[in-house]
C-alpha positions as MATLAB code, in Angstrom:
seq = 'XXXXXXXXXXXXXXXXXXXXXXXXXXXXXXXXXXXXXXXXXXXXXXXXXXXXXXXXXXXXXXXXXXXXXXXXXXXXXXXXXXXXXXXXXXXXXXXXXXXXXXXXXXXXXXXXXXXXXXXXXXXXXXXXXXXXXXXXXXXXXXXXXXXXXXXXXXXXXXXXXXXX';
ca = [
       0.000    0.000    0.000;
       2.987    2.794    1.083;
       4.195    1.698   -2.679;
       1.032    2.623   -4.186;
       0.869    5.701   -2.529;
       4.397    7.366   -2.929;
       3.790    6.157   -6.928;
       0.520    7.894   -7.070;
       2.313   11.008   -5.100;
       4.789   10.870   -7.588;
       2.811   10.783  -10.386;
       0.972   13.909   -9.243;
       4.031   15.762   -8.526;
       5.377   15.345  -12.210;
       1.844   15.726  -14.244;
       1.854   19.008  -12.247;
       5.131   19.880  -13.160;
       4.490   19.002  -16.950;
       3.540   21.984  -19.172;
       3.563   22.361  -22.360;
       7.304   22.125  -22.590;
       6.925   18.912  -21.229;
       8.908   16.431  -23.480;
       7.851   12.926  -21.526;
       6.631   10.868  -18.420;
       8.323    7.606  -18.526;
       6.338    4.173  -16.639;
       8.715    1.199  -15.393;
       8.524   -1.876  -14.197;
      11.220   -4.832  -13.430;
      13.259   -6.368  -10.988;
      15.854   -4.561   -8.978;
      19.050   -6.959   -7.006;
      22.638   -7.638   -5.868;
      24.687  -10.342   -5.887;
      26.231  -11.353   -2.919;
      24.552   -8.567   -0.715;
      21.951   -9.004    2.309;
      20.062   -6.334   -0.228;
      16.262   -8.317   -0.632;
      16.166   -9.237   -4.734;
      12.529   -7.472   -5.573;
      10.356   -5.800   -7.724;
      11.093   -2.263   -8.618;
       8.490    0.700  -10.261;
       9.830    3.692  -11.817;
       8.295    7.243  -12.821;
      10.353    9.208  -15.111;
       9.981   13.163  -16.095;
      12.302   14.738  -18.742;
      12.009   17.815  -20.362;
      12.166   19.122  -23.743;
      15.973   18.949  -24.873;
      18.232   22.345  -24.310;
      20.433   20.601  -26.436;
      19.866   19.388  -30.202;
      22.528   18.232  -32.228;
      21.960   15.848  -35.972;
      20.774   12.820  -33.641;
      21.701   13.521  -30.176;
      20.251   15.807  -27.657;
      20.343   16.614  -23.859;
      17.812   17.407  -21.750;
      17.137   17.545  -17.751;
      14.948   15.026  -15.957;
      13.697   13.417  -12.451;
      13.315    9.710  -11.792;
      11.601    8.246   -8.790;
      11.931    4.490   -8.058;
      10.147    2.365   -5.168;
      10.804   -1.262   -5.195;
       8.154   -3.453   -3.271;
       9.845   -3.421    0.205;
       9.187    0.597    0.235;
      12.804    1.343   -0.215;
      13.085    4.445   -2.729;
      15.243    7.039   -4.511;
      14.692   10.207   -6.394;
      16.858   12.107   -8.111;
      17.556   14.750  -10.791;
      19.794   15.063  -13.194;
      20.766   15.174  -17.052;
      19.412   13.030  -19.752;
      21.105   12.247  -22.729;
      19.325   10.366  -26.200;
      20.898    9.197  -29.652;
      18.452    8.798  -32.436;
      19.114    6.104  -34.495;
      17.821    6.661  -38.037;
      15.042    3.160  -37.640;
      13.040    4.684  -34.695;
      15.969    2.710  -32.471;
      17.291    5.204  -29.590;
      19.857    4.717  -26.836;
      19.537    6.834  -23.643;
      21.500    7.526  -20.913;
      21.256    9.900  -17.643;
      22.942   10.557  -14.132;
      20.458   11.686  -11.273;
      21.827   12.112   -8.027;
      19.584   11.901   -5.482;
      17.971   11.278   -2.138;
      17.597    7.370   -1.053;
      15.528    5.682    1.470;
      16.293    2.040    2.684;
      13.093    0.614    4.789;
      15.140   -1.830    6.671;
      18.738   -2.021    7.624;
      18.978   -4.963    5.389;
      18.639   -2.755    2.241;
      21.227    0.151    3.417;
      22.999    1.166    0.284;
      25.779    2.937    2.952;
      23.322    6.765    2.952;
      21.015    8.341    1.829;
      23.120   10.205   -1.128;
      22.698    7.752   -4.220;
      23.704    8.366   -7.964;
      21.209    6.521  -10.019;
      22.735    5.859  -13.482;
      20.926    4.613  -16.455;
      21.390    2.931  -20.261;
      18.657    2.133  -22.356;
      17.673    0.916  -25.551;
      14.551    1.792  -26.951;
      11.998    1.623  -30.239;
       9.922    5.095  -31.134;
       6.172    4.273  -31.955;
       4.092    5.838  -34.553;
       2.756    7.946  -32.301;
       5.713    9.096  -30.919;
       5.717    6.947  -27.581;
       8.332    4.810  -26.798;
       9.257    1.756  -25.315;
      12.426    0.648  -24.184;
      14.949   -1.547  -21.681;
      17.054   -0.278  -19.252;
      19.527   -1.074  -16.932;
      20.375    1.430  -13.650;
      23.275    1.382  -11.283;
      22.482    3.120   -8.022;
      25.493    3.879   -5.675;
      27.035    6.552   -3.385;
      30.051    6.687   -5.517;
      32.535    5.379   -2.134;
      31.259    8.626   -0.239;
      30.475    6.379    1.827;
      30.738    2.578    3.251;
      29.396    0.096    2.295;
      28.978    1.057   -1.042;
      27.329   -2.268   -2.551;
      25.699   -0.417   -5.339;
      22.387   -1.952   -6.632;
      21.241   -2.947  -10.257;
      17.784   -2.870  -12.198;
      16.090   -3.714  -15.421;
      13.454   -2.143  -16.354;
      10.987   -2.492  -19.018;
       9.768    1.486  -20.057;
       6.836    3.168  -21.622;
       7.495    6.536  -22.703;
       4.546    8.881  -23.044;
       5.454   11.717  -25.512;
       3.610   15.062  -24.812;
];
């Protein structure tokens, strides 16, 4: 239930935030783990915000965006950061960001050593005909040894982007 709530906060927080310069919300879903780690292997559910690009260039462009994530324990992270895409010329994209952020374990067991995270991302995706998106991606969260432990923890996620 706390899941569904903070996702349904979330989501509030970014369609408010989305104006017409909105560029898209992004849905995930997958499975978030580490090996050899006390960290609980679970579920994970992401909701992504970027903005129209500030940067265009031939294929590539930059852009800023937030991500939350809340896996099914009720640990969660949100950060902001930049977003980068390459445009492939099929519909194919790749994308990658950087979103440092704010991290919440809900037991001991899931302590990523703080609160201060870096959630990094690499995706693959397909463009739609109506310009949505879908796509794969794989995150790395970790405190970057500001801390100890620093286990880091890994997701894939399977990604629906809504195009405004």
């Amino acid at each position: 239930m706390l899941v569904m709530k903070s996702l349904c906060f979330a989501l509030g927080l970014l369609l408010a935030a989305t104006s017409a310069n909105a560029q898209s919300v992004i849905l995930g879903a997958g499975y978030a783990g580490l090996a050899d780690s006390p960290y609980e292997d679970q579920a994970i559910f992401a909701l992504e915000y970027q903005h129209r690009p500030f940067h265009e260039a031939a294929r590539f462009s930059a852009t800023w965006g937030s991500a939350l994530s809340v896996d099914v324990d009720g640990d969660y992270h949100i950060g902001l950061g930049l977003v980068g895409i390459y445009t492939f010329r099929d519909r194919w994209f790749v994308e990658g960001s950087v979103m440092p952020g704010y991290y919440n374990a809900s037991n001991a067991q899931n302590d990523l050593g703080g609160n201060f995270q870096i959630r990094s991302l690499l995706g693959v995706g397909y463009t739609l005909n109506g310009g949505d998106k879908l796509s794969v991606a794989f995150t790395h969260k970790s405190n970057a040894s500001t801390e100890e432990p620093n286990p880091g923890l890994n997701s894939v996620l399977l990604r629906y982007h809504f195009a405004f």
